[in-house]
Structure formats: structure tokens, C-alpha cells
N, C-alpha and C positions, 0 to 999 in steps of 0.2 A: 607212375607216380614219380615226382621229380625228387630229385634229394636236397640238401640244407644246407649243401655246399656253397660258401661266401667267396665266389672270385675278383680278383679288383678291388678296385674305391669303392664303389658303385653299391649300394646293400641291395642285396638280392631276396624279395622274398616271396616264396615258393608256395605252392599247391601241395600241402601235407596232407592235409585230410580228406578231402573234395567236400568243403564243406555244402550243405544246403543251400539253391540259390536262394529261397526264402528267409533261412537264416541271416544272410550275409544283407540281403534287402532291407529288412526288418530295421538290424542295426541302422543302415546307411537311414531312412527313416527316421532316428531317432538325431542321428547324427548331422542330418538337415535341418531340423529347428535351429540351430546353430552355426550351420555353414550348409546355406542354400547352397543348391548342387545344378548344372546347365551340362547341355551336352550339345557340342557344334557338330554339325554334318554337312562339309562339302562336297557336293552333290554335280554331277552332269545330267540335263536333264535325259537324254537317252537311257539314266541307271533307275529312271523311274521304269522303264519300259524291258527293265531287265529280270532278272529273275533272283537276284539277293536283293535289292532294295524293297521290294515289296516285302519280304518275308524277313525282312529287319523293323521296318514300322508295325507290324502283326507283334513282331518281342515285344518293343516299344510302348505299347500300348497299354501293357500290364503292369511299367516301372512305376512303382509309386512314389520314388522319392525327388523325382526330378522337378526341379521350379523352371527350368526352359529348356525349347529347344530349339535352338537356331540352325536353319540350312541355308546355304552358301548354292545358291543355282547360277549354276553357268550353261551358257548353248542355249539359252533357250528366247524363242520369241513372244509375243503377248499373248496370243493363243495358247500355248505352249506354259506360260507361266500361269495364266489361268489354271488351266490344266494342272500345275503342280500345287495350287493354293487346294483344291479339292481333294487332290491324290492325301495330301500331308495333315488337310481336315481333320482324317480319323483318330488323330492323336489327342488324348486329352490334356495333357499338359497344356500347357501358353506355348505357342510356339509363333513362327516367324520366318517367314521365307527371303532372302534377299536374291530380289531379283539383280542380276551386275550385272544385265544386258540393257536394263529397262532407262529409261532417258532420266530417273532421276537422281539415281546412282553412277548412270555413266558421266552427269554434268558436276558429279562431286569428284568423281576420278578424273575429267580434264581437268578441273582448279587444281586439281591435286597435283596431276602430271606439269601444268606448268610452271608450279613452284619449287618440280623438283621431289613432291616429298609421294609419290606413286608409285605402285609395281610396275617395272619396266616390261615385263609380259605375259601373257596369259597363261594360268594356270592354274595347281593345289594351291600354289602359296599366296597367290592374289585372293583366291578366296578366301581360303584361311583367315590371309590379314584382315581382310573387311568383316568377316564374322567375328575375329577378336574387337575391332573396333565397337560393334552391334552391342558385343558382352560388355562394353567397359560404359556404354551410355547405356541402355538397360537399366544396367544395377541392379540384377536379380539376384548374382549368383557367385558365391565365395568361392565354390572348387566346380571346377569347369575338364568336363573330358573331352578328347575329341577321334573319332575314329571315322576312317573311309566308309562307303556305301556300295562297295562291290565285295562282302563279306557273304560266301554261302555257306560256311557253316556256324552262320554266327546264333547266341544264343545270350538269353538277359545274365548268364552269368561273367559272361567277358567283358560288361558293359560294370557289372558292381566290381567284380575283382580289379577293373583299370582306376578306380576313380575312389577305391575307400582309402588308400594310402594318403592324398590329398584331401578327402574328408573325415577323416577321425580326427576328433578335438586333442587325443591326446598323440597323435603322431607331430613331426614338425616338420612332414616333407613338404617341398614346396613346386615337387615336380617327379611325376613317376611316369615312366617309360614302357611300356607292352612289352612283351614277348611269348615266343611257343615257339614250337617245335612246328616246321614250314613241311608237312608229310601228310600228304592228300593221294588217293586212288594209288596204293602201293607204292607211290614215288615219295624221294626226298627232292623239295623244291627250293625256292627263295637261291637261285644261283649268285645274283648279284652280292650278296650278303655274306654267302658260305666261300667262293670263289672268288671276290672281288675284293670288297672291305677290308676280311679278317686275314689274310695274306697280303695285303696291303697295305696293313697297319703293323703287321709284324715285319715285312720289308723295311717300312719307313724305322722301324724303333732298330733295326739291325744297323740300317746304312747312316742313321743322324746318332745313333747313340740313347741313351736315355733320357728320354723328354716322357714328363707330367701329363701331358694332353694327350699323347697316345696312348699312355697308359689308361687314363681315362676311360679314352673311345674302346679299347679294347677289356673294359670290363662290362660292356653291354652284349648282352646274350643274341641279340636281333637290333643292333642299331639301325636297322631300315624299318623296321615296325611302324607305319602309318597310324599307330595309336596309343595316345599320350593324353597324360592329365595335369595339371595344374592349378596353382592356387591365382587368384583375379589378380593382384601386385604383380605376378610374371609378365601379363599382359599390354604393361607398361611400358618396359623397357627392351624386351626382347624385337631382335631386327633377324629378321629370317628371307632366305634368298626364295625368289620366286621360282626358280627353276628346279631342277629334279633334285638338287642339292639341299630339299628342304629339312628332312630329316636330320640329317649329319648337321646342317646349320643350327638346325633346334637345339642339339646334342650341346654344339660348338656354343652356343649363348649362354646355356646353364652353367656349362665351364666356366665361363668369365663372368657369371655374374652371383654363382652362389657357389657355399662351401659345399662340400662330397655331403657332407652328412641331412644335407637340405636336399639330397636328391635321392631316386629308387629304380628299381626295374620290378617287374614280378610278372607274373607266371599268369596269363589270363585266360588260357585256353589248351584245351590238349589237344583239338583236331581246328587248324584254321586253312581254308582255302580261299582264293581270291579270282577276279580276272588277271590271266596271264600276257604280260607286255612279251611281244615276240623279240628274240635275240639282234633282229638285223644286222647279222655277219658282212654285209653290206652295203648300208646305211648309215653310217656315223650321225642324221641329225631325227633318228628314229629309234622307237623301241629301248631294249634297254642297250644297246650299244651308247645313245646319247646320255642315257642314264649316270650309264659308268662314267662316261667324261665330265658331265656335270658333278657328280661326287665326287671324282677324282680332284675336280678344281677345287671343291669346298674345303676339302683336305689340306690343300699346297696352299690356298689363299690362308687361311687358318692360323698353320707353321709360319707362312712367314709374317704374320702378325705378331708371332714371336722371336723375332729376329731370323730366322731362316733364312738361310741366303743358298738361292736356288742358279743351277749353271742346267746347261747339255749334259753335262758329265754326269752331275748329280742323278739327273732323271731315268740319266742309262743305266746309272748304277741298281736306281729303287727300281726299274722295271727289269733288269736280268736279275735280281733278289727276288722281288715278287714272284718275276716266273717260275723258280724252281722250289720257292715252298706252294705256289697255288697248284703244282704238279703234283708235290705230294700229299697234299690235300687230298687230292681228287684221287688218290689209293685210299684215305683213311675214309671218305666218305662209301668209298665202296665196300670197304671191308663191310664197315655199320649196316648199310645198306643189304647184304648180304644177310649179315647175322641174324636181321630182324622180318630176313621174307622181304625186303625190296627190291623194286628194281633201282640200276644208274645207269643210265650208257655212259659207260666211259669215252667213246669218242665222241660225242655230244661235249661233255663237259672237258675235256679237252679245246676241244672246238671255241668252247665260249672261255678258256683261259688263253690261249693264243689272240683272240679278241681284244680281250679286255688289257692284254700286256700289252699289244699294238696303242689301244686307249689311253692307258698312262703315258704315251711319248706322246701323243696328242693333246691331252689335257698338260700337259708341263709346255707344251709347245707353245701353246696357248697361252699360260700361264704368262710367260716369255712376253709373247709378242702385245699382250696385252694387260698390263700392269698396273693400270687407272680402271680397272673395269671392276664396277661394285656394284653384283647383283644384288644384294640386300635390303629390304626394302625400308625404309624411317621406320623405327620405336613412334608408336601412338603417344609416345612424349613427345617427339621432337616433333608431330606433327601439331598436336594439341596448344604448344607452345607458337607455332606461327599459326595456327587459326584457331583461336578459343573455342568458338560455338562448333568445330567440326561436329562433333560426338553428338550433338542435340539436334544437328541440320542430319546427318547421317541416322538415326533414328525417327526422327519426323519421316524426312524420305520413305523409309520404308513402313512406318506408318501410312502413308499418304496413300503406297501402291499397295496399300491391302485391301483397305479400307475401298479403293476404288476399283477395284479389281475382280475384290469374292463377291461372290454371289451368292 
């Protein structure tokens, strides 16, 4: 059971009771007459063919409060998207598959891409953007959650506990953020996160001094949490990188665009497991070694929107800091580990901090060499505003491939 403890800006709130999922449904239920509620799932089609996606649409099936549900399919061909209109069938809510492979979707991301206002490459956050887009011509749905599809311990109660913070008429958040505790089959997980980030974010607030945005970033329990909620006006102006850097960008938006007390985190699960991205000790444009550099950039591009002014020297300095608090991290992770019956290799996780140190002088290197580079993709304002009807052509569309498609 988690305790009541408030750290950061950031209100934190917690799993005291375990309450009832029926309880907690019931409400949300009532709370929907009033703020229709969606939930986006970006999706590969291969996660149809895996072993938590099935057994998340089986939860699914029994939420009564949901007015949509929008998926985000990527990978997949016409056979194949056939195939997913039937897989997703068994849902009774309104739902809605967008196929981004399928030629009438892809002819609205070329207009898109040559005006400039398009994701620059394939991913979660190209999805993502176009199922926000889906949500905003729609118009079903006031508070909108959104979580990945490779969750195998997931359960309908991480699905209400993410999305009642943004649906109770009488809260005023206007964006709450997931977390749990990342401890599956005896191990403590989510390296990027415990080793990477929060050792990283405490380097940066060491060697720049005291800055508001890290403090921020470092009052989130699991800032890589792939599962977030918000209200449909977030929808509008948030610009999120398409690359691995999505999370941390989401973070980085809410910062600039609402006050602390219009934002949340809480407690949605106490056992979560996922598919694990391989470390690629090797590999800089793989796994989560590319991860780290991609977050890493999201970080440094961030700061210096704040004036930061970033050198060689600098970079040397956050990565020999980082290094020797993400070293003593990885004793206090063991200690814990210990205490509670788990396992940690500590030369493992060594392993993947020597990594990730290397990654910081890479990512700042980068940073460097490339200084006009904006992965972020246009606010569905700024694209709304050069093409009026996108939102109604982008809805017809996927009307269009339903309608001609299911059978």
C-alpha cells in the first residue's frame, strides 16, 4: 500500500484503500453524463497477435463508461487491417480503427508532410498525433485516456484509476500522468527511468543550479509511464516529438502550457509488466540505448528553450555528475531489492549506466551539431489553421475505410 506522501509540484494521488473496481466504475459512470470519457490505443498490428492485447480488449469489454475507443494501427497491410476491424469488433463501445498504412490516411500525411505540418517519422507519437486528431473531429469525448497495448498485467482497474482524475466534475486537473512500481517476476524493472532520467535530472539541477523544470520533471514518480490522461482542450495545442522522446515531451508541454495545480500523477497499478526493449550495449540506433539518446535530447532541447546555453564542457560536466549519483543509485536499488526478496544484478545495471553516461555525450553531441532540428510534431492548431476541413477530411477517411472494409 502506497503512502500519502506529497513530493514536488506535481499532486500525487495514491492507492489508499484499494478501492472496489466496481466502486470506482460506477462513479466514473455517473461522471460521464457529463464529461464523456474515450480511450486511445496505439497499436502495432503484430500486438494483435500477442499475448497482452488480446487480454486487454477481454477487460475492455466490460468498461461501461466509455463513449469511444480509438486505435492507432501501424504495420499493417489490407488484409491485415481487415483482420484488425474484426479482432477489435468484439468491443461494444463506438469504436474506430485508424488504419496509417491504408492509402487514405497515408494521402492526408503526404498534404501534411508537404506543408511541413507532419510527423517527420514513424512511430508512438505519429500515432498518437493522428488519434488525437480522430478525438478532436469526433467530438465524443471530454476526458480522454491513453495507454499502450503490450500491458500483461493489466486489469479494468488501471484503466478507471488513470482517467478519474480528468473525469470528476469536481476536480480541475486537466492532465494526470500514470505510475506504479515497475517489479515483475521477482525483479525491479523500468531501468531507463530509475538509472537514466532520475540521475539525470538530479545531475542537471546540480551542474545548472536551480531551475523550475527540473524540479518539475523530478516530481514525477515514473515519468516514462506510457499512460496518461487528459482533458479534449490539451488536445489542441500540445506538440509532442515523434520519437522516443515522447513521454518527457508530453511532460515538457504541460509545463508550458498549464499551471502545477491543473496537473496530477497517481498510482494506477500495483503489479505492471510490459514488453521489454533490449539494452543494445551496441547499438546506439536500437533498443533502449536509442531511447536514452532520444530522452536525453528532449531534456537539453527543453533547457535551452530556457535560455540554457549548452558547451562540451557543460556536457562533460552533467555526464561525470550523472555518472557517480546513477552509481549510487544502483546500491540503493539493491539494497531495496534485497530487503523485499528481489533480485538486481548489479553488474547488469552497471552495465546499462556506463551506457547511458556514454549516451549523454552523444545526445549533447548531437545536440551541438544539430541545432535547427525539431522533432515535434505541429499542435492540431497550427495545422487546423492552414487547412480548415483537415479534421472532417481526416474523419470521413477513416469512415470511408470502415465502412468499406468490415464485413
Amino acid at each position: 500500500m502506497a503512502d500519502f506522501y506529497q513530493n514536488g509540484v506535481v499532486t500525487t494521488l495514491h492507492n489508499l484503500a484499494n478501492r472496489p473496481t466496481e466502486e470506482l466504475e460506477a462513479e466514473l459512470l455517473r461522471f460521464s453524463q457529463k464529461r464523456p470519457m474515450a480511450l486511445i490505443l496505439p497499436s502495432l498490428y503484430s500486438e494483435l497477435e500477442g499475448e497482452a492485447l488480446p487480454d486487454i480488449i477481454e477487460h475492455l469489454k466490460d468498461v461501461p463508461y466509455l463513449s469511444e475507443i480509438v486505435i492507432g494501427l501501424d504495420r499493417a497491410d489490407k488484409e491485415q487491417y481487415k483482420s484488425a476491424l474484426k479482432f477489435f469488433g468484439k468491443l461494444p463501445q463506438h469504436h474506430r480503427v485508424l488504419w496509417n498504412d491504408g492509402p487514405r490516411l497515408q494521402a492526408i500525411d503526404k498534404e501534411l508532410t508537404e506543408m511541413g505540418l507532419a510527423p517527420k517519422e514513424l512511430g508512438k507519437g505519429r500515432n498518437v498525433w493522428y488519434c488525437m486528431g480522430y478525438i478532436l473531429a469526433s467530438n465524443r469525448a471530454e476526458s480522454v485516456a491513453l495507454h499502450d497495448c503490450d500491458i500483461v498485467t493489466y486489469n479494468r482497474d488501471l484503466l478507471a484509476r488513470l482517467i478519474y482524475p480528468v473525469a470528476n466534475p469536481m476536480f480541475n486537473y486537466e492532465f494526470c500522468k500514470g505510475y506504479y512500481a515497475r517489479v515483475a517476476d521477482g525483479k525491479i524493472n523500468g531501468r531507463v527511468s530509475r538509472l537514466l532520467v532520475t540521475p539525470l535530472l538530479r545531475a542537471l539541477k546540480r551542474t545548472l543550479g536551480d531551475n523550475e523544470y527540473l524540479e518539475f520533471m523530478d516530481s514525477f514518480r515514473y515519468p516514462l509511464a506510457g499512460e496518461f490522461s487528459f482533458r479534449r482542450d490539451v488536445l489542441n495545442d500540445i506538440r509532442i516529438p515523434s520519437d522516443w522522446g515522447l513521454e518527457i515531451g508530453v511532460l515538457s508541454e504541460m509545463h508550458r502550457n498549464y499551471s502545477h495545480n491543473r496537473l496530477c500523477q497517481a498510482d494506477i497499478a500495483e503489479t505492471y509488466d510490459h514488453k521489454h526493449q533490449d539494452l543494445s550495449l551496441h547499438d546506439d540506433q536500437g533498443g533502449l540505448s536509442k531511447m536514452s539518446i532520444d530522452i536525453t535530447k528532449a531534456l537539453f532541447r527543453k533547457l535551452a528553450t530556457q535560455g540554457v546555453a549548452f558547451s562540451p564542457e557543460t556536457f562533460r560536466a552533467v555526464k561525470a555528475t550523472y555518472y557517480r549519483i546513477a552509481l549510487d543509485f544502483v546500491e540503493t536499488y539493491h539494497n531495496d531489492a534485497v530487503m523485499n526478496g528481489l533480485t538486481l544484478d548489479i553488474h547488469r545495471e552497471e552495465k546499462a549506466v556506463e551506457m547511458f553516461a556514454s549516451n549523454i555525450m552523444k545526445a549533447g553531441q548531437s545536440f551541438l551539431d544539430s541545432p535547427m532540428e525539431t522533432p515535434f510534431i505541429p499542435s492540431w492548431n497550427r495545422v487546423t489553421s492552414a487547412v480548415p476541413d483537415i479534421l472532417d477530411r481526416l474523419l470521413e477517411a477513416v469512415e470511408a475505410d470502415t465502412s468499406e472494409l468490415l464485413e
